[in-house]
N, C-alpha and C positions, 0 to 999 in steps of 0.2 A: 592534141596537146598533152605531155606529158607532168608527172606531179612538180617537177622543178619549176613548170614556165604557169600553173596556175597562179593565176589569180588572187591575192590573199583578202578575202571581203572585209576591210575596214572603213570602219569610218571615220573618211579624211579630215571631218570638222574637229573630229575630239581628239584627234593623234593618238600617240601613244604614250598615255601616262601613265606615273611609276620608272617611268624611264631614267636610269642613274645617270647614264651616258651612251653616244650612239656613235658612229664612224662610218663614213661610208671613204672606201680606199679607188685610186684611183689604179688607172693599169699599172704603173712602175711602187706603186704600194703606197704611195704616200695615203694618208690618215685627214678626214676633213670631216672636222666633229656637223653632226646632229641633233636639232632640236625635237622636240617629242612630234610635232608635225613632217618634218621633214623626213625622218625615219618614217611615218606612214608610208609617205609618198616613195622612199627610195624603196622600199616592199614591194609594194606596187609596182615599179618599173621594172626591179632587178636589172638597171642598166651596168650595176659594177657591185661588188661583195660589200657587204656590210655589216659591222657588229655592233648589238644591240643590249647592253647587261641593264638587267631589273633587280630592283628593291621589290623582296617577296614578301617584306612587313609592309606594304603598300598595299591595299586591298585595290587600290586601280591600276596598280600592276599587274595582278590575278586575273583581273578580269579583260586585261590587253592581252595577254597572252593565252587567256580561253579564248578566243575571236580568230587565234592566228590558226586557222582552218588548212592551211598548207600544212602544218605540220603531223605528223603522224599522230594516232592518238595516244599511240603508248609514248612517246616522248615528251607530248605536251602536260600527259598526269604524270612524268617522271619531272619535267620544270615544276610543277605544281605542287608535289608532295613534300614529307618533311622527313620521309625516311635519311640518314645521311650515309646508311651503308654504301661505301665505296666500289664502284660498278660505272660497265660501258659497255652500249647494247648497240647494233646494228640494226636498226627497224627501219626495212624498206628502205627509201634512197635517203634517209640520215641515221647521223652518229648521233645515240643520245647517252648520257651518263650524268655521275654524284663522284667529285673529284674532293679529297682534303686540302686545305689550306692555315693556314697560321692568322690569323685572327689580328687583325692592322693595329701594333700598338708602339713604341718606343724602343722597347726590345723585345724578339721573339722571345715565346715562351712554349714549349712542349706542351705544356696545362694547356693553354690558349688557342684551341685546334677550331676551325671552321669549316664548311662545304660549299661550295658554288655546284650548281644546276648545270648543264648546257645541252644546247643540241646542234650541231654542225648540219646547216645543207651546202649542196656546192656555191651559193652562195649569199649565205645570208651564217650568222654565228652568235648563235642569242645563248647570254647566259642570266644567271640568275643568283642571288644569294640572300642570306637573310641578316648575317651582319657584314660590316666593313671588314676585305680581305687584306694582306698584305701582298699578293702576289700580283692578283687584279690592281691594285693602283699602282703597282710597279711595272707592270707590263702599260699602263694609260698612260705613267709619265714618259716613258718610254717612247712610243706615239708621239707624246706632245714635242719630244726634244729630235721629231724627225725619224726616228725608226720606223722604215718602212716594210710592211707583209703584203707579200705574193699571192695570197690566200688564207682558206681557213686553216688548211692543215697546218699552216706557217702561223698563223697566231693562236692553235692548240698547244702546238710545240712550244713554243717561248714560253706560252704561260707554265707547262709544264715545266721545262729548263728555269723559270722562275723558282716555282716553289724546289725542286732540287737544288738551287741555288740557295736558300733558304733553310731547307737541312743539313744541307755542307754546313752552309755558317751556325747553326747552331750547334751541329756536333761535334762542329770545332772545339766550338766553346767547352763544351761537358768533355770531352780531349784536354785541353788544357789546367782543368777541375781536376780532370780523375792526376795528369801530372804532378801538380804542385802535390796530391796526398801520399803519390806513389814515392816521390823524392824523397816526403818526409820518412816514409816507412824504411825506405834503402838507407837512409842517413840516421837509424838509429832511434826519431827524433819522437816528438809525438805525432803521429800521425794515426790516430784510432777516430778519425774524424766520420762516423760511419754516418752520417747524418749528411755527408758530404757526397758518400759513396751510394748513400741510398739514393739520394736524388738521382744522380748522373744513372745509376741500372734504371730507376723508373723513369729518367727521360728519353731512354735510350728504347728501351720498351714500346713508349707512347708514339717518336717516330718510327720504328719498324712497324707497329702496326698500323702506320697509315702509310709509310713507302715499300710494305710486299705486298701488300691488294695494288697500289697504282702498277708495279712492275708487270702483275699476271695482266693486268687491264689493258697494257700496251701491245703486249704479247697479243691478246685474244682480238685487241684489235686490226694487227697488222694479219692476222689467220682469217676475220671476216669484211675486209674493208667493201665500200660499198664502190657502185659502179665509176663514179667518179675520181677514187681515188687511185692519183696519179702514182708511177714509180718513184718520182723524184719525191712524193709526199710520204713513201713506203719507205724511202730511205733517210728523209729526216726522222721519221716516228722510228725507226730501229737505232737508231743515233741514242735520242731520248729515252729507250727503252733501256740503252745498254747503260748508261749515264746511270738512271735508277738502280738496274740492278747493280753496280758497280756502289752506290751509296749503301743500298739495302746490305754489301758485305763489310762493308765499311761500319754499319751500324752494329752489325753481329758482332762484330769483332770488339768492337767497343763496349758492348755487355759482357761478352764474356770476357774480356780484360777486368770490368768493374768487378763483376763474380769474382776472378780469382784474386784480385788486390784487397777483394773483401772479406778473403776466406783467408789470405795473411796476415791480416791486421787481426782477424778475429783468431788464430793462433796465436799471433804473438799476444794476443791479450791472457791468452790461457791459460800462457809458458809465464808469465808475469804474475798472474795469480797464484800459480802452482808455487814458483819459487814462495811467495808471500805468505800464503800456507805452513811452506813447508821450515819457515823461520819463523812462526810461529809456533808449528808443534815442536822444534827443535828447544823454544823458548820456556813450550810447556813442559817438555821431559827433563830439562837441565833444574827447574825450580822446581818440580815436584819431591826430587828428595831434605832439600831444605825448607820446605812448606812441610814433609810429615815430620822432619826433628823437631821445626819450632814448634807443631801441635802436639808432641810427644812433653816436650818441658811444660809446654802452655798449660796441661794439665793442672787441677787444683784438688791433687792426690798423694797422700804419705806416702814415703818409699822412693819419690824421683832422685836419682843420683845429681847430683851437683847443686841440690838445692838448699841445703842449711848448712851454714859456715864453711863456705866452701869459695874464695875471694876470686879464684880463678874460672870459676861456671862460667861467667858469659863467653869468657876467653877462648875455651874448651869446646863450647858450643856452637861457636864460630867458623871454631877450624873444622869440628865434623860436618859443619854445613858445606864448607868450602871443599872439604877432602870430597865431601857427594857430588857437588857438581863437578870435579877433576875427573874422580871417576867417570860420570854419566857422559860427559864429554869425550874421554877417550872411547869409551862404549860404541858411541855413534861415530866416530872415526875411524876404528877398527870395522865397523859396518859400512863403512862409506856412506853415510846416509847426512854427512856433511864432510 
């Protein structure tokens, strides 16, 4: 008897609790949910594939799936652990890995990243996680409206195609963000909205570093698949694989767009300053020679010209203020410095 067809020693009375939801699929793939009993028992037979996800905030969760004796050991302390670095190992005759996912809420949010557990055997597909994902209940509603899998590698892949489905749609979104700021910049308009710019680089950031560990992951996995897996399952997973990396340049490209719309904005912030300066020192050079006349009169000292009996002073004083800044003016014109 080999490790697939053992035996897994549960006990039937207590099922298996912690269990979120179960599946056992029939040959043409239809989907036929599992209570925490019935899931023991379809274990036990292994008459058709089934999958089995757990609540790992569930402490009788933990301890169903320390019992599950079929599985290797290194994959059942990889279900078990809380590491989330993203990784996918080949141990013996299962796939075990730590996959990202977007965190189940109203609208995706890049901040809002999650991990699901799993370990594939040929047939049985037990995953695990610690909060509510979005890709996991979209791949079960999926199931529920009739979506039928051939297999495990056929319901790895969807889940995967899920959450890629999922950074499509959110990178769209920060794509259309980074558009409306780019329009305004092209148009003139105000668009120094850098608050706007920074998010979309730090969102863009946050899914590349969780869709280029899943791309190597797919890669590594299709170089060590284990003996059951089929070609037809080698060439949905390359499918999958090119999908990601095809998003992962998608993403690239979209920070470095952010970068450079944000290294415009932030020029043209600099070329706006500089003018604003430089109408300002023009402002300070044109008054400075009529600030030193009036403080030459303003003087309260014998001797000032135009100051006793003299009806014309202010007049006089005036015009030398004004002939200073005539001058100072042409000055800086002739220098082209306006």
């Amino acid at each position: 008897m080999d490790n697939e067809t053992a035996l897994f020693p549960m006990k039937e009375e207590a099922g298996l609790k912690g269990l979120i939801w179960g599946y056992r699929f029939s040959e043409d793939g239809t989907a036929e949910p599992l209570d925490e009993a019935e899931a023991s028992c379809a274990l036990e037979r292994q008459d058709s594939w089934i999958w089995l996800h757990f609540d790992l905030i569930d402490g009788r969760a933990r301890e169903a799936l320390t019992r599950l004796t079929v599985l290797p050991e290194e994959a059942r302390d990889l279900l078990l652990g809380t590491d989330t670095r993203q990784r996918i190992e080949t141990i013996d005759h299962a796939i075990a890995g730590v996959i990202a996912d977007f965190e189940r809420a109203d609208e995706l949010d890049a901040r809002q990243m999650g991990a699901w557990r799993f370990c594939m055997l040929s047939h049985a597909f037990i995953s695990a996680r610690r909060t509510p994902l979005h890709t996991m209940a979209h791949v079960r509603h999926s199931l529920q409206s009739g979506q039928r899998m051939s297999g495990v590698l056929h319901l790895f892949d969807s889940i995967v195609h899920g959450f890629a489905d999922a950074l499509t749609s959110v990178s769209v979104r920060m794509a259309e963000q980074l558009d409306e700021v780019e329009d305004a910049v092209i148009a003139s308009r105000d668009g120094d909205d850098f608050e706007s710019l920074g998010e979309v680089r730090r969102g863009a950031v946050r899914l590349r570093r969780q869709a280029t560990p899943l791309r190597s992951m797919l890669h590594q996995l299709l170089a060590k698949p284990p003996a059951w897996f089929t070609p037809d399952a080698a060439e949905d997973c390359t499918e999958v694989a090119q999908r990601v990396a095809s998003i992962c340049a998608d993403l690239e490209a979209l920070q470095e767009r952010a970068h450079a719309l944000q290294d415009e904005v932030f020029s043209r912030q600099t070329e706006t300053t500089n003018r604003r300066l430089m109408l300002l020192s023009v402002m300070s050079a044109v008054l400075i020679p009529p600030t030193l006349i009036s403080g030459i009169f303003g003087m309260n000292v014998d001797g000032l010209p135009l100051k006793d009996n003299s009806p014309f002073g202010f007049v006089i004083t005036m015009g030398m203020m004004t002939v200073a800044v005539v001058v100072v003016l042409f000055a800086l014109r002739r220098l082209k410095m306006i």
